[in-house]
C-alpha positions as CSV (number, residue, x, y, z in Angstrom):
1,X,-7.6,-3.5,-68.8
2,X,-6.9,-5.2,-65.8
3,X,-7.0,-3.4,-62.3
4,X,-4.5,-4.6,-59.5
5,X,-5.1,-4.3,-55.6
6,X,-3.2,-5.3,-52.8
7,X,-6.3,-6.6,-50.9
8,X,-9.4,-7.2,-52.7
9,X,-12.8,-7.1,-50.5
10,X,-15.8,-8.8,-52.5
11,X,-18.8,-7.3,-50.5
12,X,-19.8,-4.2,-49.1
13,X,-21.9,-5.1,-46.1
14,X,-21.2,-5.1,-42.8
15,X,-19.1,-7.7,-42.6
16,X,-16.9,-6.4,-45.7
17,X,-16.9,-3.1,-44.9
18,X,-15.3,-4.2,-41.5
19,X,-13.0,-6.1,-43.1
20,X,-11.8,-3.3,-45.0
21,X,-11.7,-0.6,-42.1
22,X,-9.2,-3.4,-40.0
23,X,-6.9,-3.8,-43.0
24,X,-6.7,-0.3,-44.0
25,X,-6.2,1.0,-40.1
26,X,-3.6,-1.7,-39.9
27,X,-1.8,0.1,-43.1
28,X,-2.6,-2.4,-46.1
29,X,-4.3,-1.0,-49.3
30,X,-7.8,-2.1,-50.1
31,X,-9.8,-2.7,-52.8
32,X,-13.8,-3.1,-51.8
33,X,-16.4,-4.6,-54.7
34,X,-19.8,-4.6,-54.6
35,X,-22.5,-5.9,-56.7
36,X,-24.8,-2.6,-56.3
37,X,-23.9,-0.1,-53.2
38,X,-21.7,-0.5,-50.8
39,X,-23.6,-0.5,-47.0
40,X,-27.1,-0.4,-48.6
41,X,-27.7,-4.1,-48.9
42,X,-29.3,-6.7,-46.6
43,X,-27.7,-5.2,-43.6
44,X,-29.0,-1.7,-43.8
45,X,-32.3,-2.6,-43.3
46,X,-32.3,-5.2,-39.7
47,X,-33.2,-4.2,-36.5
48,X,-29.9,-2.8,-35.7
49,X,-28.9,-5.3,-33.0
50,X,-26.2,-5.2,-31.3
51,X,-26.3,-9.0,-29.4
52,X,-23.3,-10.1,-27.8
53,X,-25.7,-11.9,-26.2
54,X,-26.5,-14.0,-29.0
55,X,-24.3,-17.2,-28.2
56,X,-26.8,-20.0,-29.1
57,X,-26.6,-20.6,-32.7
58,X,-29.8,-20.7,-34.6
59,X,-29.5,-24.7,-35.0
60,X,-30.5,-25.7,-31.6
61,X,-32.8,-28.9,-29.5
62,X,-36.4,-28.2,-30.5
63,X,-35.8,-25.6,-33.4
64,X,-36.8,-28.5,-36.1
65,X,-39.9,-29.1,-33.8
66,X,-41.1,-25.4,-33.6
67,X,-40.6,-25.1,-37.0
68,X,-42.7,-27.6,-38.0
69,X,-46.0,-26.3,-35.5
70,X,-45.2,-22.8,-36.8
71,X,-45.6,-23.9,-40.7
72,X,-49.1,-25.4,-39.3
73,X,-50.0,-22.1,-38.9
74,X,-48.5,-19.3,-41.7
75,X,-50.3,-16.6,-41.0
76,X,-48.5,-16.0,-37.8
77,X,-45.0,-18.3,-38.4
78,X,-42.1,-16.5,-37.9
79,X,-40.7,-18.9,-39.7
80,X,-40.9,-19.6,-43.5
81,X,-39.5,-22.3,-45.9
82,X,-38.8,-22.2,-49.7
83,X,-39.5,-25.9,-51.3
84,X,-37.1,-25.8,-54.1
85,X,-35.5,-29.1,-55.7
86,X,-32.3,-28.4,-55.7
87,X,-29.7,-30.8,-53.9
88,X,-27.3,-28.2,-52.6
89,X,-31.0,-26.9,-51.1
90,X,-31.7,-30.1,-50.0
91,X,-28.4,-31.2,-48.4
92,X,-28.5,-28.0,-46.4
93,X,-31.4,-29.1,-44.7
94,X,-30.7,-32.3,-43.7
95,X,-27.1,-30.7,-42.2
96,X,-29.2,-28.3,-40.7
97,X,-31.4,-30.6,-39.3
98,X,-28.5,-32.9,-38.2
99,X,-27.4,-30.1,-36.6
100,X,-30.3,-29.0,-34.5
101,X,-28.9,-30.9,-30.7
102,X,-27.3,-30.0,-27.9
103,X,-23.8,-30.8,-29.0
104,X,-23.5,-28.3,-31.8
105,X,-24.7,-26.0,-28.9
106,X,-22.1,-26.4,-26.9
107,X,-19.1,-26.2,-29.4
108,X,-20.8,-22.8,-30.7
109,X,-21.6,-21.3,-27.3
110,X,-18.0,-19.9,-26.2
111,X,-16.7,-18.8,-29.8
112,X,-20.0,-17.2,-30.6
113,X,-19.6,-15.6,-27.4
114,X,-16.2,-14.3,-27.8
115,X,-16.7,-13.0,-31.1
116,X,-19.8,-11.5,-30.0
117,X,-18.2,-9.8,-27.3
118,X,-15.1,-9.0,-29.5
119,X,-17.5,-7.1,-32.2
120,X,-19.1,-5.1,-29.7
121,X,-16.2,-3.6,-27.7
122,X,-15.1,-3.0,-31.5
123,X,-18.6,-1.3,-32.5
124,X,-18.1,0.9,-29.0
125,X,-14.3,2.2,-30.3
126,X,-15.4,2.8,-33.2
127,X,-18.0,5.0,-33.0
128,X,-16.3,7.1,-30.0
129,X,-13.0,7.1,-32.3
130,X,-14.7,8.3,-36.1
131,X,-17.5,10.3,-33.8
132,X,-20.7,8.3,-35.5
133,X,-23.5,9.5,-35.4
134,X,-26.0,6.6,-35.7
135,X,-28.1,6.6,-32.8
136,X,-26.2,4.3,-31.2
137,X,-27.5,3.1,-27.7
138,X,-26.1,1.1,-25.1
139,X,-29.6,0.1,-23.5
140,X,-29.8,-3.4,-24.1
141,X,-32.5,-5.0,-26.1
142,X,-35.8,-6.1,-23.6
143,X,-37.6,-9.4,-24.4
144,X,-41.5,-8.7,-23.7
145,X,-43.7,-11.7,-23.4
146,X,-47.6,-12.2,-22.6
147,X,-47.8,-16.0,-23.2
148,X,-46.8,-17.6,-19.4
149,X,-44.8,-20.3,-21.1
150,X,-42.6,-18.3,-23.1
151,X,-42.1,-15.9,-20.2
152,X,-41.5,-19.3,-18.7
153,X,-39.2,-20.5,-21.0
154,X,-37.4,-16.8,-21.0
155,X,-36.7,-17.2,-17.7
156,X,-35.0,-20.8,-18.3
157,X,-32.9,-19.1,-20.9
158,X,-31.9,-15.7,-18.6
159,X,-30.8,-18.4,-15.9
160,X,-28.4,-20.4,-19.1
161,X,-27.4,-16.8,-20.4
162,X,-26.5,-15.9,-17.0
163,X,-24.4,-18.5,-15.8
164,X,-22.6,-18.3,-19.1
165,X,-21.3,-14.7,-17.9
166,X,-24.0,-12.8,-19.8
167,X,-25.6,-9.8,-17.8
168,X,-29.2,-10.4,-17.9
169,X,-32.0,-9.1,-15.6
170,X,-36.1,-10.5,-15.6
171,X,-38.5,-8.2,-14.5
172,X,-42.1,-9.7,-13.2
173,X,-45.6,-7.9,-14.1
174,X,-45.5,-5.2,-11.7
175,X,-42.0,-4.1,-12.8
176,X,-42.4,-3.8,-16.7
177,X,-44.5,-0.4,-16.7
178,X,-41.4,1.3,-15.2
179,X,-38.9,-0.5,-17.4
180,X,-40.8,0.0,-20.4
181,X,-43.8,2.4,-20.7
182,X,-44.5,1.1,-24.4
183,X,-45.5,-1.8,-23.4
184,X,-49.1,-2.6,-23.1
185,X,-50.6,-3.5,-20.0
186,X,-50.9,-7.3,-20.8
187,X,-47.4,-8.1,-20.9
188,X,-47.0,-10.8,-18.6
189,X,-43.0,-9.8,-17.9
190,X,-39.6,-9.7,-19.6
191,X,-36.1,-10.5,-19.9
192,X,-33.6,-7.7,-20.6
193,X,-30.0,-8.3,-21.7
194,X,-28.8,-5.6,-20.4
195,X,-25.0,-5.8,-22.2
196,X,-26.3,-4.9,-25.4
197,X,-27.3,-2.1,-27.5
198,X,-28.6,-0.8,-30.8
199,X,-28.0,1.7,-33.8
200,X,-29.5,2.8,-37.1
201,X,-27.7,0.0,-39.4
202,X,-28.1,2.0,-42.5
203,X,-26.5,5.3,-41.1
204,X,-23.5,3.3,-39.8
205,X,-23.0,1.4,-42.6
206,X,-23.0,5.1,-44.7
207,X,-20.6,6.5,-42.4
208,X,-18.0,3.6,-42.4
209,X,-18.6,3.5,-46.4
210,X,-17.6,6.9,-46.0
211,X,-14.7,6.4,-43.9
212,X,-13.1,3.9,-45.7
213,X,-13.2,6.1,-48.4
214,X,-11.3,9.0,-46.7
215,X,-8.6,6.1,-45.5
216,X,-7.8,5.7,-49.1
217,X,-10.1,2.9,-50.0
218,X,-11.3,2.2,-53.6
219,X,-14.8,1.3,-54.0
220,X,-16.0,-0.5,-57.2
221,X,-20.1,-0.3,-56.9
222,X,-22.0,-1.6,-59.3
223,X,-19.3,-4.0,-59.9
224,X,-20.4,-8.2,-59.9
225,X,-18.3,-10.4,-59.7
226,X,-18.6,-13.3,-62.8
227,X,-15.9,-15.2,-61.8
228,X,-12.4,-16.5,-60.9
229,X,-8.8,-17.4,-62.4
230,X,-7.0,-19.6,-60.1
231,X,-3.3,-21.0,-60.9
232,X,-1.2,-23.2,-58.3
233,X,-3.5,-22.2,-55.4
234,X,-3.7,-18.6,-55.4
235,X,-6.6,-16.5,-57.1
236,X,-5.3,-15.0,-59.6
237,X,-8.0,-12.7,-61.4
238,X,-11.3,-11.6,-60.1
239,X,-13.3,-11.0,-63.4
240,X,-16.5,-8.3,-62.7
241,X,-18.9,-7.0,-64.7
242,X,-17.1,-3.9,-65.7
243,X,-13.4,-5.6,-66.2
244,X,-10.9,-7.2,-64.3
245,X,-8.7,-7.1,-61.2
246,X,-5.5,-9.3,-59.7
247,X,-5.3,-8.3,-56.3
248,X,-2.5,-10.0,-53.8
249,X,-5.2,-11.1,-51.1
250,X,-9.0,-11.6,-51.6
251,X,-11.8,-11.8,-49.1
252,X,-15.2,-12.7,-49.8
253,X,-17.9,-11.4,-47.8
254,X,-20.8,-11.7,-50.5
255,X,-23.0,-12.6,-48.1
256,X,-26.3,-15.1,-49.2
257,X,-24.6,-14.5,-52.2
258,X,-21.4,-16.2,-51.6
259,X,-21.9,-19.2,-53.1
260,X,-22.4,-18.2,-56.1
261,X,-20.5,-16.0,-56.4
262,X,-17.5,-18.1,-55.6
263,X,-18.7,-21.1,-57.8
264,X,-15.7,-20.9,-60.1
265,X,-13.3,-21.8,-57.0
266,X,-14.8,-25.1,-57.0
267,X,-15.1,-23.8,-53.1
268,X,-18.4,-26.0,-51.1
269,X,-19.6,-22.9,-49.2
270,X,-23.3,-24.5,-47.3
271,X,-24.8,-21.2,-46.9
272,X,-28.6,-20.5,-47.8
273,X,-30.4,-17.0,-47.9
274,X,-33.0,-16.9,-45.1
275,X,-35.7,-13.8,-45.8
276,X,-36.1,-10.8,-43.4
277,X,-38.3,-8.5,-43.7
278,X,-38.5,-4.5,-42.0
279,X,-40.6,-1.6,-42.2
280,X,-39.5,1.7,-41.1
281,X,-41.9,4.4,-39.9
282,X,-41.4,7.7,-38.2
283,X,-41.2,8.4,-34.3
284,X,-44.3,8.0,-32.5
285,X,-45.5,9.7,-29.6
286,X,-44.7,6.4,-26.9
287,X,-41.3,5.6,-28.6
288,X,-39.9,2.6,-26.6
289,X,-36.6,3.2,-24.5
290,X,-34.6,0.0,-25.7
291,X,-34.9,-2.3,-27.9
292,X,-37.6,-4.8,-28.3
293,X,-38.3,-8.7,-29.4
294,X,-41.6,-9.8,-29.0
295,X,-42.4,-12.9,-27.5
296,X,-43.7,-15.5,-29.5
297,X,-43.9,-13.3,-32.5
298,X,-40.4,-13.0,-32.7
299,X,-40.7,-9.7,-33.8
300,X,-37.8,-7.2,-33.2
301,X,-38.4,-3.4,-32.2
302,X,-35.6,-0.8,-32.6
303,X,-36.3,2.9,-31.9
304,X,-33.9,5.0,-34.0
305,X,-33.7,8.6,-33.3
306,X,-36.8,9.8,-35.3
307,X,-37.7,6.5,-36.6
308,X,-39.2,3.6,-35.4
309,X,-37.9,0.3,-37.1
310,X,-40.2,-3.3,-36.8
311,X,-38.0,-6.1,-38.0
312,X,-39.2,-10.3,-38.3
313,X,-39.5,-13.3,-40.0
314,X,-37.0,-16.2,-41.1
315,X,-37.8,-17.6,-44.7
316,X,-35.5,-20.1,-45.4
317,X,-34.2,-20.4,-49.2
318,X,-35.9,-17.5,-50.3
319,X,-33.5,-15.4,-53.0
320,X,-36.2,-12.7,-53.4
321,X,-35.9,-8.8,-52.0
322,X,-39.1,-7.5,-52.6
323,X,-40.8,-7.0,-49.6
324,X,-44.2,-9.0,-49.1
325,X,-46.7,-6.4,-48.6
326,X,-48.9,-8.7,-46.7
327,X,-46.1,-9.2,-44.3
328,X,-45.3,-6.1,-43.7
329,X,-48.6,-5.6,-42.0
330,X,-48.3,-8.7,-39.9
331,X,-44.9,-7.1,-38.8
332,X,-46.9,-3.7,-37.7
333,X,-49.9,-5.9,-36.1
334,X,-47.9,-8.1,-34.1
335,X,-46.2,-5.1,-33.0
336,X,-49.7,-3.7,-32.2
337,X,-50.1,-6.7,-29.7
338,X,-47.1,-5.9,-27.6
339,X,-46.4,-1.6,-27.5
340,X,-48.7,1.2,-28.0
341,X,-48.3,2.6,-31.7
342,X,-49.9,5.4,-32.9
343,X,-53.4,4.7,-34.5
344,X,-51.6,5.5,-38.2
345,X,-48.2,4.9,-39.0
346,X,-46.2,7.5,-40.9
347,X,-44.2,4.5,-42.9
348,X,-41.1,5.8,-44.2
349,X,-39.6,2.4,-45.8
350,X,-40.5,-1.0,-46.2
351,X,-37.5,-3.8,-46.5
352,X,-36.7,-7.3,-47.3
353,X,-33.1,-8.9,-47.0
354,X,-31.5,-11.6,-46.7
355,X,-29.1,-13.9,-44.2
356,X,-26.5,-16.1,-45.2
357,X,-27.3,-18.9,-43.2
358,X,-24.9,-21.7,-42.5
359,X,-26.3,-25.5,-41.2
360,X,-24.6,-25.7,-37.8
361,X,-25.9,-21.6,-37.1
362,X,-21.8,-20.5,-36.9
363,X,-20.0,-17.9,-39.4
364,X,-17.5,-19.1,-41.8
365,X,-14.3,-17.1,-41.5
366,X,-11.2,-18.2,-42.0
367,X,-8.5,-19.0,-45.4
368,X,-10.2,-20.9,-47.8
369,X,-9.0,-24.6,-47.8
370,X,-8.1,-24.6,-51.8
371,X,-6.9,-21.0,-51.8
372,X,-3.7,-19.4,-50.0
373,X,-5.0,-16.1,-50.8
374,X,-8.7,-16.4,-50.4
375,X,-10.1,-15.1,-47.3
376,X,-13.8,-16.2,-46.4
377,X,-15.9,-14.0,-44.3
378,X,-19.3,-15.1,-44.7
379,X,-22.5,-17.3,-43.1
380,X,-23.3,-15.0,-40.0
381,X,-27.0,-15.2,-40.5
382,X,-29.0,-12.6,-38.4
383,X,-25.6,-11.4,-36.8
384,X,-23.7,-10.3,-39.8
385,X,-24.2,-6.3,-38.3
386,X,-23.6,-7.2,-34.5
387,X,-20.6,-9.6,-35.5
388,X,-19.3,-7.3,-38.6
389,X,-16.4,-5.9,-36.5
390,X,-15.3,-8.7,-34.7
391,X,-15.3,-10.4,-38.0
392,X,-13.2,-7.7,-39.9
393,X,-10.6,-7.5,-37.1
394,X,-10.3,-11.3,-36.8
395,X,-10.0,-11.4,-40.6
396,X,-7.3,-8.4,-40.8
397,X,-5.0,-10.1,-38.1
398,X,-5.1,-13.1,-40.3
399,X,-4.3,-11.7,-43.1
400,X,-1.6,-9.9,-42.1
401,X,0.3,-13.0,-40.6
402,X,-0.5,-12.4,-37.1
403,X,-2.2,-14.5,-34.2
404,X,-5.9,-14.1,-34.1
405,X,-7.1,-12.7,-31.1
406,X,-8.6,-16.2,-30.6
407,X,-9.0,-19.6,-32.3
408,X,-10.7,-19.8,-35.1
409,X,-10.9,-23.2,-35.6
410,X,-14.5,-23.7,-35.0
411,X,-15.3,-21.2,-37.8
412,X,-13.3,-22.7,-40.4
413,X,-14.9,-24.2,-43.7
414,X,-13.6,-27.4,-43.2
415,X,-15.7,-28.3,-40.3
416,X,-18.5,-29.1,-43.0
């Protein structure tokens, strides 16, 4: 038996459940598939970040550098890589390292920006339009440091965010108790970007799951996908686990997993999982007032109504979700260096994920180059929450034959 859809949406992240809430609010009917359940993936369990003031892409000058002095020591690295022979692995490296200079900076830094800024003024209508409630807070997110050359090098950025039009304030020693009365009394200073903000992830992702739903959406869980039928270049048949659909329009947004996934399209999609990990423990009694990122630790610190969320580490190439016990504990002692947590955390949840990770650092979204009705909506790394609606509506205007809201040109596959 073969199921037929108007628009198909492989993925049920945040990135695909935005894409269907844009289509479906713009009158289309939509079809979402997911290989287990829809919003409880990799993006239920991240910090929660919402960053428009995230506009230098991960490939950057002196990221190759760090990551090399951060693999001399493991036991503290924020940073992780898989050694696996495989030449698609392989290849991705060298692009990425190719990619790691100021000129792919400077091509990323305005759309990044206004897609970041896009996806946020989407995440604020949202949630005052379908009345969320996911803790959502417009506090910004504080960078604490007690090393004087990263506070150093903090400032250096707050001066580039800030002549790039991002609102960004640095308060000195004397000033953090005030901001922050987590923080221990060590912390040399901070940065605060103060036009950002923060939600539980997994409660929004469950209420837009749930709204898209109510709008007439038909969600297929448990449903992966095996492959493709193309003809005279259209998709023609998604074939799934549990049978298979035709569908007008198809957008994937598999995440890491898009590669795979799509390796019956003969599509080259150069994204490679890099490994998060979270734990999730209950309030406790000095619950910080914004967000968090730790210094040199990298560490990320969300307070979400009753529960306190600690969120690090990049492993490149890593496919694995089963949390590392052993760096879960890192995650809580680092956090111990920075804020004053109770003597015993109440852990409710411990969580590993995983970002799709393109070379240059920039999503890919945009019509696939083989495809006429193959959307791609993938590759946004540790942003696929904080650019999810930006991404859907970009992808629905598209779609639906109209101008995106800007170019998207630099995000297109065929850059690689």
């Amino acid at each position: 038996m073969t199921t037929k859809s108007d628009v198909l949406v492989i993925g049920g992240g945040p990135v695909g459940l935005s894409c269907a809430y844009y289509l479906l609010k713009s009158g289309r009917s939509v079809t979402v598939l997911d290989a287990k359940e829809i919003g409880k993936g990799s993006g239920s369990g991240n910090a929660g970040h919402i960053v428009p003031s995230h506009i230098i892409p991960l490939a950057a000058p002196g990221v190759v550098t760090s990551a090399l002095k951060w693999m001399l020591d493991p036991a503290h690295s924020p940073f992780g890589l898989k050694i696996r022979l495989d030449l698609k692995y392989i290849s991705w490296l060298i692009q990425f390292a190719s990619a790691c200079n100021e000129s792919n900076v400077q091509r990323a830094l305005e759309p990044l920006k206004t897609l970041g800024q896009l996806s946020a003024e989407n995440f604020s209508k949202i949630i005052v339009e379908e009345k969320f409630d996911c803790h959502y807070q417009g506090t910004g997110f504080l960078n604490l440091y007690k090393n004087q050359r990263a506070f150093d090098e903090g400032k250096h950025e707050a001066d580039f965010m800030h002549k790039h039009g991002i609102p960004v304030s640095v308060y000195e020693k004397d000033q953090i108790a005030d901001i922050e009365p987590a923080a221990r009394e060590d912390v040399l200073g901070g940065v605060h970007f103060t036009g950002d903000a923060h939600l539980n992830p997994a409660v929004f992702l469950q209420l837009l799951g749930e709204r898209i739903r109510a709008m007439g959406a038909e969600v297929y869980e448990n449903t992966a996908v095996t492959g493709f039928e193309s003809a005279r270049g259209k998709v023609r048949v998604i074939k799934t686990s549990v049978g298979e659909f035709e569908a007008e329009q198809v957008i994937l947004a598999a995440g890491a997993w898009s590669p795979i996934v799509a390796r019956d399209l003969l599509l080259s999609i150069p994204v490679q999982p890099a490994r998060g990990y979270s734990l999730t423990a209950s309030a406790i009694q000095n619950m910080p007032r914004q967000a968090l990122i730790l210094g040199d630790r990298r560490v990320a610190v969300s307070p979400l109504g009753n529960l306190l969320r600690v969120t690090g580490r990049l492993e490149v190439g890593e496919f694995s979700t089963t949390p590392n016990p052993l760096w879960i504990q890192r995650l809580e002692n680092f956090a111990r260096e920075y804020i004053r947590l109770d003597d015993k955390l109440d852990i409710k949840e411990t969580w590993a994920g995983l970002r799709p990770t393109t070379p240059d650092g920039v999503p890919i979204i945009g019509r696939s180059p083989g495809h006429e009705n193959l959307f791609l909506a993938t590759g946004h790394a540790m942003l696929g929450l904080s650019l999810g609606p930006g991404t859907g509506q970009l992808i629905a205007e598209l779609l639906n034959g109209k101008q995106p809201s800007f170019d998207l040109n630099p995000f297109h596959l065929g850059r690689f």
